[in-house]
N, CA, C and O atoms as a printed pandas DataFrame, in Angstrom:
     atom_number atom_name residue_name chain_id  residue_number  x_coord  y_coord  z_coord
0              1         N          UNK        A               1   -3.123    3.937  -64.620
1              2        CA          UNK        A               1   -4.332    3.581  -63.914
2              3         C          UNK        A               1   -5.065    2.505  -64.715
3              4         O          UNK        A               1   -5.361    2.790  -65.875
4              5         N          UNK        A               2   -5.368    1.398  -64.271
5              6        CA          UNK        A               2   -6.396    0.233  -64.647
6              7         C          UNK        A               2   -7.855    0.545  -64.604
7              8         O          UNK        A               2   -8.293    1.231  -63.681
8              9         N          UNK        A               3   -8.747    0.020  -65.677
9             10        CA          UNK        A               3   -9.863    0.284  -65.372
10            11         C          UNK        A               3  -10.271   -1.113  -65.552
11            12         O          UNK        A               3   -9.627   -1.876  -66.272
12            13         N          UNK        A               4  -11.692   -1.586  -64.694
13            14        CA          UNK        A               4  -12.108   -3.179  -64.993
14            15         C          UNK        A               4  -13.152   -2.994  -66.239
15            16         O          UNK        A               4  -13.731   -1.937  -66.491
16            17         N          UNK        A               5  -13.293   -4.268  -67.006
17            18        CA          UNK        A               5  -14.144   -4.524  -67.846
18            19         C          UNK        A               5  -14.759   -5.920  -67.795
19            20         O          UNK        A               5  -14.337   -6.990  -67.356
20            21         N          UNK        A               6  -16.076   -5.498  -68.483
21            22        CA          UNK        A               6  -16.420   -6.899  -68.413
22            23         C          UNK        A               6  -17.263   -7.394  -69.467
23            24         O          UNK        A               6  -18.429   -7.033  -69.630
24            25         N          UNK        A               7  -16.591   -8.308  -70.247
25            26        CA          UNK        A               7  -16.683   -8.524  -71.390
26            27         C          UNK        A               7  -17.210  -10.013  -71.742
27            28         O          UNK        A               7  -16.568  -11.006  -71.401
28            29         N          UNK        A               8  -18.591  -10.098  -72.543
29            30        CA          UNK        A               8  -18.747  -11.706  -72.730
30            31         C          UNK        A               8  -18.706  -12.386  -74.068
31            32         O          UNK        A               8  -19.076  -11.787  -75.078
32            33         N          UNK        A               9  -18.295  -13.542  -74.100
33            34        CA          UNK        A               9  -17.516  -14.262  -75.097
34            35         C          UNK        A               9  -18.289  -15.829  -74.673
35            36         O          UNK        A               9  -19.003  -16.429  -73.870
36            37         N          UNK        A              10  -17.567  -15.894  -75.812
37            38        CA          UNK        A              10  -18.148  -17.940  -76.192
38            39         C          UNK        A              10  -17.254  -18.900  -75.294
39            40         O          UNK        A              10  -16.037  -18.864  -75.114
40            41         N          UNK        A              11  -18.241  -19.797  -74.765
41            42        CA          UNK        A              11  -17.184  -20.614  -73.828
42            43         C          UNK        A              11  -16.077  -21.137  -74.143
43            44         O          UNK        A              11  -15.184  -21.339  -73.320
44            45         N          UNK        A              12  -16.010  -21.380  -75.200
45            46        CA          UNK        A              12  -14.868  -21.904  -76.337
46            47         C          UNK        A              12  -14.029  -21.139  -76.076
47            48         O          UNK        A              12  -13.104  -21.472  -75.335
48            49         N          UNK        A              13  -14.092  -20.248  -76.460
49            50        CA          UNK        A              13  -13.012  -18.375  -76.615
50            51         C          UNK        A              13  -12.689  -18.373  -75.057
51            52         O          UNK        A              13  -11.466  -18.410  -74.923
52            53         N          UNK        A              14  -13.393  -18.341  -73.743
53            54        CA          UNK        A              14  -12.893  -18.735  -72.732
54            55         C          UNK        A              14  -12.028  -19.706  -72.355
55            56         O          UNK        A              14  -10.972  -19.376  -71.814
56            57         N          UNK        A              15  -12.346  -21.102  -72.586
57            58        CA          UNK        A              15  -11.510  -21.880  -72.402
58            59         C          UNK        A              15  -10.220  -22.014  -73.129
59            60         O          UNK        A              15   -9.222  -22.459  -72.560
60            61         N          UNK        A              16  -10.217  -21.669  -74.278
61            62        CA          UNK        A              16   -9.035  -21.459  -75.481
62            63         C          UNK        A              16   -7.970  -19.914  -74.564
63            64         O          UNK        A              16   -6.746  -19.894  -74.438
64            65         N          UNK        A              17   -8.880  -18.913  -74.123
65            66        CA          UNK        A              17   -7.933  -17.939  -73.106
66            67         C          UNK        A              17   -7.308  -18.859  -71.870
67            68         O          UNK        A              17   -6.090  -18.858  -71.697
68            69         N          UNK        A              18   -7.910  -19.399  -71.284
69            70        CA          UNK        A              18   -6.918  -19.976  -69.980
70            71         C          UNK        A              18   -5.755  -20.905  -70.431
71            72         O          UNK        A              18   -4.611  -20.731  -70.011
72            73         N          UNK        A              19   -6.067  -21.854  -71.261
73            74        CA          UNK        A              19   -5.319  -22.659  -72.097
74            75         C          UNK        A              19   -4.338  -21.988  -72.494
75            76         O          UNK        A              19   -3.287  -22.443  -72.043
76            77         N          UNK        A              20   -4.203  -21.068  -73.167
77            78        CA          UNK        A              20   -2.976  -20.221  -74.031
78            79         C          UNK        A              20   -2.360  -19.519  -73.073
79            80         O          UNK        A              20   -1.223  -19.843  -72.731
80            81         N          UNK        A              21   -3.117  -18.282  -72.401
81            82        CA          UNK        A              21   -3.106  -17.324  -71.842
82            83         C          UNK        A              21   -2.532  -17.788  -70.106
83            84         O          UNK        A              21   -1.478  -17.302  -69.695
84            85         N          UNK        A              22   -3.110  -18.462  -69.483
85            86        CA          UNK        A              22   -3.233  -19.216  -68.175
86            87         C          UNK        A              22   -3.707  -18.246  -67.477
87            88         O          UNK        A              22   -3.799  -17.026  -67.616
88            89         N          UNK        A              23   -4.126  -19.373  -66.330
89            90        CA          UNK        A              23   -4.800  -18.835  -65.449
90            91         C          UNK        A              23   -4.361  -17.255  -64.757
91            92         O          UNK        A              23   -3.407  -17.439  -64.001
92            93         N          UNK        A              24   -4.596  -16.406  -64.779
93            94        CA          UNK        A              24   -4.681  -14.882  -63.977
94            95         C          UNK        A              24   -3.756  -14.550  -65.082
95            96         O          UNK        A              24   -2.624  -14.376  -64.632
96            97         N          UNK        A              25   -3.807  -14.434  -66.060
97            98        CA          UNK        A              25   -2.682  -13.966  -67.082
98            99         C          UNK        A              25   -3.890  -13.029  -68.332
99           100         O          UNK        A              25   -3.477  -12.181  -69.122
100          101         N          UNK        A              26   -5.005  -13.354  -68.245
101          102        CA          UNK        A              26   -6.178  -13.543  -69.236
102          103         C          UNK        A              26   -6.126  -11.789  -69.861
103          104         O          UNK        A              26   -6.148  -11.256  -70.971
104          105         N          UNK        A              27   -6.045  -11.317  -68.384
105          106        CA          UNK        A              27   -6.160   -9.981  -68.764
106          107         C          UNK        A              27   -4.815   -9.117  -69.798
107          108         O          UNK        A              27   -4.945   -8.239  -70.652
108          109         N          UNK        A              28   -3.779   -9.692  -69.364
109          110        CA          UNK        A              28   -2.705   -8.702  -70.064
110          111         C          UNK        A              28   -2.670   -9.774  -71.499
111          112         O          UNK        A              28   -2.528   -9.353  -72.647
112          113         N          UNK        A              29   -2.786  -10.801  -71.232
113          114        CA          UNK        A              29   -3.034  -11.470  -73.102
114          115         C          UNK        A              29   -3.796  -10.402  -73.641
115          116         O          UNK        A              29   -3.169   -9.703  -74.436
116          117         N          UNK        A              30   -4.919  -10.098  -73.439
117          118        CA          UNK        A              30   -5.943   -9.748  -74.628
118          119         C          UNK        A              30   -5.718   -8.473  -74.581
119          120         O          UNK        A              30   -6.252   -7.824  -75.481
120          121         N          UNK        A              31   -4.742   -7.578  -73.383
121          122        CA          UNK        A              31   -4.739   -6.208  -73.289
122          123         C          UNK        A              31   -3.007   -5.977  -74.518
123          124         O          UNK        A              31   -2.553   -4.965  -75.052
124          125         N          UNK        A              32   -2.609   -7.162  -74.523
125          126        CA          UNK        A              32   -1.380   -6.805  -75.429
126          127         C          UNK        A              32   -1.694   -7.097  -77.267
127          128         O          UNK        A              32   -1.059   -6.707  -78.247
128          129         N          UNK        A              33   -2.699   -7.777  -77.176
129          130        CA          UNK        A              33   -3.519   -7.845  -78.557
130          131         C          UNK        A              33   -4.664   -6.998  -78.473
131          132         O          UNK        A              33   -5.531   -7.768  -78.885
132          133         N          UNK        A              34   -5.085   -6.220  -78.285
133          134        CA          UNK        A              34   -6.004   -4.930  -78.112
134          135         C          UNK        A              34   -5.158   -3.443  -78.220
135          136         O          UNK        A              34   -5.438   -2.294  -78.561
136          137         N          UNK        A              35   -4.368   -3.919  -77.893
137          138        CA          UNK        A              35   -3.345   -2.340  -77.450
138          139         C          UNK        A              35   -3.073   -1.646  -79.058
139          140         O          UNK        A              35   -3.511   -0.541  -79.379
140          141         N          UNK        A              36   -2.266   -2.540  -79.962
141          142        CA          UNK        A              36   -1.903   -1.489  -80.938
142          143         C          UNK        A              36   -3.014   -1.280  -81.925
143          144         O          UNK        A              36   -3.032   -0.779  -83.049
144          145         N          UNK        A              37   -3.879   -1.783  -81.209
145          146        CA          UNK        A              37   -5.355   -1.593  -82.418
146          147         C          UNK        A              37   -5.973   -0.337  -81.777
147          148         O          UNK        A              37   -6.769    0.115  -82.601
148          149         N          UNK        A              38   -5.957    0.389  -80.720
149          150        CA          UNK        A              38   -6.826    1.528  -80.022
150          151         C          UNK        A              38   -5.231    2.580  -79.697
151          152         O          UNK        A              38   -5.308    3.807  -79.626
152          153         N          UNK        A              39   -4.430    2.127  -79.601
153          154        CA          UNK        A              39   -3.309    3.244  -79.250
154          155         C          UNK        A              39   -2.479    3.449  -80.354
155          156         O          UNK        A              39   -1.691    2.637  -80.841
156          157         N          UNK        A              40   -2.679    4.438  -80.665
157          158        CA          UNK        A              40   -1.939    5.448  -81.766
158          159         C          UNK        A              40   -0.459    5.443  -81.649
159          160         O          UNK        A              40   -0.227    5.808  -80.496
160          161         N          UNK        A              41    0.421    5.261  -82.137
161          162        CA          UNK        A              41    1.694    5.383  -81.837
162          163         C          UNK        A              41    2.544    5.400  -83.271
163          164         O          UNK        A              41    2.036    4.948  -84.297
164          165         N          UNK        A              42    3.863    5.955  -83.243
165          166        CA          UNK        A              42    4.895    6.152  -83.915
166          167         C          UNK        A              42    5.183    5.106  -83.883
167          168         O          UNK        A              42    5.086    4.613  -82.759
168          169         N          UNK        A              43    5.682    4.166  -84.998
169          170        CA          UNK        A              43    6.151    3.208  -84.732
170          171         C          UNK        A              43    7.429    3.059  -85.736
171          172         O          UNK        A              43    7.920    2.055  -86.251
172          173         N          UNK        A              44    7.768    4.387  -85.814
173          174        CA          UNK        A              44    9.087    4.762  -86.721
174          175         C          UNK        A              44    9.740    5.033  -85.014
175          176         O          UNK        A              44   10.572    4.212  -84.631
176          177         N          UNK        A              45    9.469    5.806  -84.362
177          178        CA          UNK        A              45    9.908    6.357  -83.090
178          179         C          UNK        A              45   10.099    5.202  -82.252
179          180         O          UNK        A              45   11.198    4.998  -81.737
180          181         N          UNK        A              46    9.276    4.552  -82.100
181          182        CA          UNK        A              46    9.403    3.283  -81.308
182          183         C          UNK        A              46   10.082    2.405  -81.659
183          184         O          UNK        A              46   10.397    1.576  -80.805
184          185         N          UNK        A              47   10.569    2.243  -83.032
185          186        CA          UNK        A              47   11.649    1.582  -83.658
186          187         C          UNK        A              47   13.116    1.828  -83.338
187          188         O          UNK        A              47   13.989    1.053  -82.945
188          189         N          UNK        A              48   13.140    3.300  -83.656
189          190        CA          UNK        A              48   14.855    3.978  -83.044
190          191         C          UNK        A              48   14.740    3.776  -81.986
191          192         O          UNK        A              48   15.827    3.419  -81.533
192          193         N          UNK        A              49   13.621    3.809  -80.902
193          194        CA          UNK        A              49   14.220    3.917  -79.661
194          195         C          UNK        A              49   14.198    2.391  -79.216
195          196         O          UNK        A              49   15.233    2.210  -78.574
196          197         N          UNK        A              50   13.767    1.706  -79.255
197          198        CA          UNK        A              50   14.296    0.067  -79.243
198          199         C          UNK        A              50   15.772    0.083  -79.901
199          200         O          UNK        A              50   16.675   -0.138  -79.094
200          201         N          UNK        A              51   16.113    0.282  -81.082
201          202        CA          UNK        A              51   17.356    0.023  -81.267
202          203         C          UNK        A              51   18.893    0.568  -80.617
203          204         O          UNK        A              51   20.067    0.209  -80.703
204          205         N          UNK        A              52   18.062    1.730  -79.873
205          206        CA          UNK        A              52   18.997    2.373  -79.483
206          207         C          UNK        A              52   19.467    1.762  -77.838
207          208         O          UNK        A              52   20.446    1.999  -77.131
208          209         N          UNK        A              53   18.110    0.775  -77.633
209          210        CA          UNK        A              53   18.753   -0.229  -76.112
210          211         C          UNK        A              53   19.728   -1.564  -76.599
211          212         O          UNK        A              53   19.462   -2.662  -77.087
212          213         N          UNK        A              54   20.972   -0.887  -76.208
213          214        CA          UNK        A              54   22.155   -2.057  -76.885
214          215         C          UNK        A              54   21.746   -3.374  -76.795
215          216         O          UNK        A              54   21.651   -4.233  -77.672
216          217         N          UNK        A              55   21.434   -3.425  -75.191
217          218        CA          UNK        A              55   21.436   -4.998  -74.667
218          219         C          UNK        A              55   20.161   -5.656  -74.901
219          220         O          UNK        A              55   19.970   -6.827  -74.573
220          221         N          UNK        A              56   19.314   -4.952  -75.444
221          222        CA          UNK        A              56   18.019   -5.365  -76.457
222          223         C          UNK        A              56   18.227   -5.626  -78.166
223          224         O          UNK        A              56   17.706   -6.086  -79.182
224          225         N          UNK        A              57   18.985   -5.191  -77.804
225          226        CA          UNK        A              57   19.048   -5.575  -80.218
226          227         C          UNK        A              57   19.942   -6.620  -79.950
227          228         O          UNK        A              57   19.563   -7.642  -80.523
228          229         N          UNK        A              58   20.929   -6.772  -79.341
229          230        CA          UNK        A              58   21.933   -8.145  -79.131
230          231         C          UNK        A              58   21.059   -9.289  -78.416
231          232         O          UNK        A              58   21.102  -10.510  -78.569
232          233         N          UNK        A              59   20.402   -8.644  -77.740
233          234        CA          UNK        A              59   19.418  -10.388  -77.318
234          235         C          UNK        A              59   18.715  -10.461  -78.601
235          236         O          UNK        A              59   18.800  -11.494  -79.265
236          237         N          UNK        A              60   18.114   -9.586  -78.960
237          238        CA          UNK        A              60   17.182   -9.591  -80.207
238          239         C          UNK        A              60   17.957  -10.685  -81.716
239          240         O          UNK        A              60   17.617  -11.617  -82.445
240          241         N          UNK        A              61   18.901   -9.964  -81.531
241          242        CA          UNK        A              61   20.434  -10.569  -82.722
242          243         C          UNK        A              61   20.204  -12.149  -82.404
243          244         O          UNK        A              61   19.758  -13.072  -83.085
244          245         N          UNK        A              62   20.782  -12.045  -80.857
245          246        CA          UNK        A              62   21.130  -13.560  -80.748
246          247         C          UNK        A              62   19.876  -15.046  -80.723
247          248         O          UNK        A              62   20.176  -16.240  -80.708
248          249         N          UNK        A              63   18.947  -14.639  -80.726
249          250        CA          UNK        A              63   17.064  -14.795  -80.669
250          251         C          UNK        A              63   17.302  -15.151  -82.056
251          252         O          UNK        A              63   17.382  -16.308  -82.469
252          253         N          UNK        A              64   17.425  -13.967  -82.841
253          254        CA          UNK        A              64   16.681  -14.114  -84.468
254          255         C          UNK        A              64   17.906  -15.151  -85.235
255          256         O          UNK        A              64   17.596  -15.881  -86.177
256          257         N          UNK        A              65   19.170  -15.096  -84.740
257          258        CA          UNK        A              65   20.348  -15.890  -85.397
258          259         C          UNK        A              65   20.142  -17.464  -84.900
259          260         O          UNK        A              65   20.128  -18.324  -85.781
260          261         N          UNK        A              66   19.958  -17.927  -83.294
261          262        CA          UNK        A              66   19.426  -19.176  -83.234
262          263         C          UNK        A              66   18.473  -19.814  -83.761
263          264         O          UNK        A              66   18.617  -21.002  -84.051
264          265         N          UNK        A              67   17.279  -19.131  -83.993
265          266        CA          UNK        A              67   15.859  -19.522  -84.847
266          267         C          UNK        A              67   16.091  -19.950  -86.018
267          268         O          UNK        A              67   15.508  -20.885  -86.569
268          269         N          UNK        A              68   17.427  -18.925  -86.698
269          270        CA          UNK        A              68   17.092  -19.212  -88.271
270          271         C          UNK        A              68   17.178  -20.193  -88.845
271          272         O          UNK        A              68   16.857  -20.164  -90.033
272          273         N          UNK        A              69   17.700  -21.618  -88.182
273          274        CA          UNK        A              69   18.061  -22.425  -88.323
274          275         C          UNK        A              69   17.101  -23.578  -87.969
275          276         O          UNK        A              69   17.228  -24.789  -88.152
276          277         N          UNK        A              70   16.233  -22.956  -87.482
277          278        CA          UNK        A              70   14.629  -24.171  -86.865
278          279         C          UNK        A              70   13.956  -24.298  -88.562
279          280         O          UNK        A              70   13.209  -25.205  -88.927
280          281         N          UNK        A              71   14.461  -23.101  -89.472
281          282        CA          UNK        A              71   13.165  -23.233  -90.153
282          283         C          UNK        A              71   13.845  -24.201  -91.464
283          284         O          UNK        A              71   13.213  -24.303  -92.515
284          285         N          UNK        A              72   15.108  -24.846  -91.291
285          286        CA          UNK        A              72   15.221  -25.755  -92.299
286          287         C          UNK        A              72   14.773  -26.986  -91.635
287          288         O          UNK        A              72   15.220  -27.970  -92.224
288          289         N          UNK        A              73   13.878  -27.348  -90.378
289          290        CA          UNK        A              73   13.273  -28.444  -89.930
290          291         C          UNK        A              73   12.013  -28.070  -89.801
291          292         O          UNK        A              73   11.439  -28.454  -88.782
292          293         N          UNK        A              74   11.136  -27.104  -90.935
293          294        CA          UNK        A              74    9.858  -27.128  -91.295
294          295         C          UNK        A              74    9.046  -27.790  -92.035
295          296         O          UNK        A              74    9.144  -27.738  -93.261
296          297         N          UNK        A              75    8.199  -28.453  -91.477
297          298        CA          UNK        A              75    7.859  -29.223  -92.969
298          299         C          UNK        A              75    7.316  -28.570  -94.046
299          300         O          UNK        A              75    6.507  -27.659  -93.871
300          301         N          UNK        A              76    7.792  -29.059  -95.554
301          302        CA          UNK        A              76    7.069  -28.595  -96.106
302          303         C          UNK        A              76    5.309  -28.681  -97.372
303          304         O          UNK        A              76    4.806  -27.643  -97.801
């Protein structure tokens, strides 16, 4: 169940949300950076059970093995 809020902020901090976030997106941005700060969770539990979705640790694999290679074109 959703509940509405209504929350006020600096126009800046607004415009910097649509920009990043986009338009009708605003809400689940700030609800996925809010979330593990108010919800309690295992995150030993939530660990095994991510690993235990095959076709999630192999995208995950194949994600973290293409990247590793961006970061010798970092500047330093």
């Amino acid at each position: 169940m959703q509940k509405k809020l209504t929350v006020t902020i600096d126009e800046r901090v607004y415009a910097g949300l649509h920009r990043v976030a986009g338009r009708r997106r605003i809400s689940r941005f700030v609800e996925s950076l809010v979330r593990p700060h108010v919800i309690g969770k295992d995150l030993e539990t939530a660990y095994r059970q991510m690993a235990q979705e095959e076709a999630r640790e192999a995208e995950a694999l194949e994600w973290a093995e293409a990247t590793v290679g961006d970061v010798a074109d970092e500047a330093r």
